[in-house]
C-alpha positions as CSV (number, residue, x, y, z in Angstrom):
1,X,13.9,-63.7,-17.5
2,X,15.3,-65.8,-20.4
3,X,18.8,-65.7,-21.8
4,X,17.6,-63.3,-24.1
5,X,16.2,-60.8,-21.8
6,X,12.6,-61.2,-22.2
7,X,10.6,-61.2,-19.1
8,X,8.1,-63.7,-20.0
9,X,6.1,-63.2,-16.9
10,X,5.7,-59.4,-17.2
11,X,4.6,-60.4,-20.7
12,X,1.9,-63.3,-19.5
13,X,1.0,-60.8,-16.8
14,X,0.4,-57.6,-19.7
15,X,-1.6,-60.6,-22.0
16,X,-4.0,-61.5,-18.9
17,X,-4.6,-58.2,-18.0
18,X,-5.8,-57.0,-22.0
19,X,-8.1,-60.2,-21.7
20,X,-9.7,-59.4,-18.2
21,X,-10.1,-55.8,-19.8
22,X,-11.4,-56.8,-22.8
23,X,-13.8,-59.7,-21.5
24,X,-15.1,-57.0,-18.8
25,X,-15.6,-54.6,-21.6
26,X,-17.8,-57.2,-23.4
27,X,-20.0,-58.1,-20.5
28,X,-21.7,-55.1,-19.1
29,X,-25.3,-56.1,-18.5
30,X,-26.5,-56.3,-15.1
31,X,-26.9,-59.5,-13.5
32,X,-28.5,-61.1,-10.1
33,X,-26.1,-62.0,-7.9
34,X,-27.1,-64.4,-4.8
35,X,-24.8,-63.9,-1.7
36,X,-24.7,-65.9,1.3
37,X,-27.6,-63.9,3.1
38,X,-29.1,-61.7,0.7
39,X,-29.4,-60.5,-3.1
40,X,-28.3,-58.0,-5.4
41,X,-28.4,-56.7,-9.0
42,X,-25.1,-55.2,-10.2
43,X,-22.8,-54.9,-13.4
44,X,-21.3,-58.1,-14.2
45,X,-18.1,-56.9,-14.7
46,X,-18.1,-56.0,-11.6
47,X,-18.5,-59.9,-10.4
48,X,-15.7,-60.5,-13.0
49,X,-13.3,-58.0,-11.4
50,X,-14.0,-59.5,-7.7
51,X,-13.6,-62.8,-9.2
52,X,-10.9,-62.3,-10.8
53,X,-8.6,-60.1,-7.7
54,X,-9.9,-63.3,-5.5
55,X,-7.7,-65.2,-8.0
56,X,-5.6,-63.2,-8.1
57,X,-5.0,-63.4,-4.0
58,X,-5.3,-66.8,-4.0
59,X,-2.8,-67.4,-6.0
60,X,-0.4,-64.7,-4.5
61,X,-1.0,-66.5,-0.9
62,X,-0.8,-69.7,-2.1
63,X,2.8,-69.1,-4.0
64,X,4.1,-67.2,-1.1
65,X,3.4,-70.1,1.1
66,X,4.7,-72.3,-1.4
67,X,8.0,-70.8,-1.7
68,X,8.5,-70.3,1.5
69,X,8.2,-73.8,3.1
70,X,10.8,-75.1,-0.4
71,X,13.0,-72.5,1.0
72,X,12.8,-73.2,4.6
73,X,12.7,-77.4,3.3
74,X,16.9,-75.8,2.0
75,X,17.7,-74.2,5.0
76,X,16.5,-77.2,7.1
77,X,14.4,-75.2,8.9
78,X,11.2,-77.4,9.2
79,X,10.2,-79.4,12.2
């Protein structure tokens, strides 16, 4: 939060969220998706929402991991 008191995060976070609906919204034909071992037809908003919760763990893991080895690097707690 800023001196001010707005959460620019929450914010960013409401923004992205309007876009992914929007741009799901706008792209409802059905599509061919390849997978590794077989095919299928389906919505593509629905290989925009997988898409974009795979982001979305991604970079959940990868900030997790992040913060904790800067705060273990404090605490001196690293091999």
């Amino acid at each position: 939060m800023s001196r001010n008191g707005t959460n620019w995060k929450a914010i960013g976070a409401v923004v992205a969220v309007i876009m992914l609906v929007w741009f799901i919204a706008a792209n409802s034909q059905q599509v061919q998706v390849t997978w590794w071992v077989f095919d299928t037809s389906t919505s593509l908003f629905v290989v925009i929402l997988i898409s974009a919760l795979l982001g979305a763990g991604i970079t959940y893991f990868l900030t997790r991991v992040r913060h904790r080895t800067s705060r273990d690097d404090a605490h001196g707690e690293r091999p």
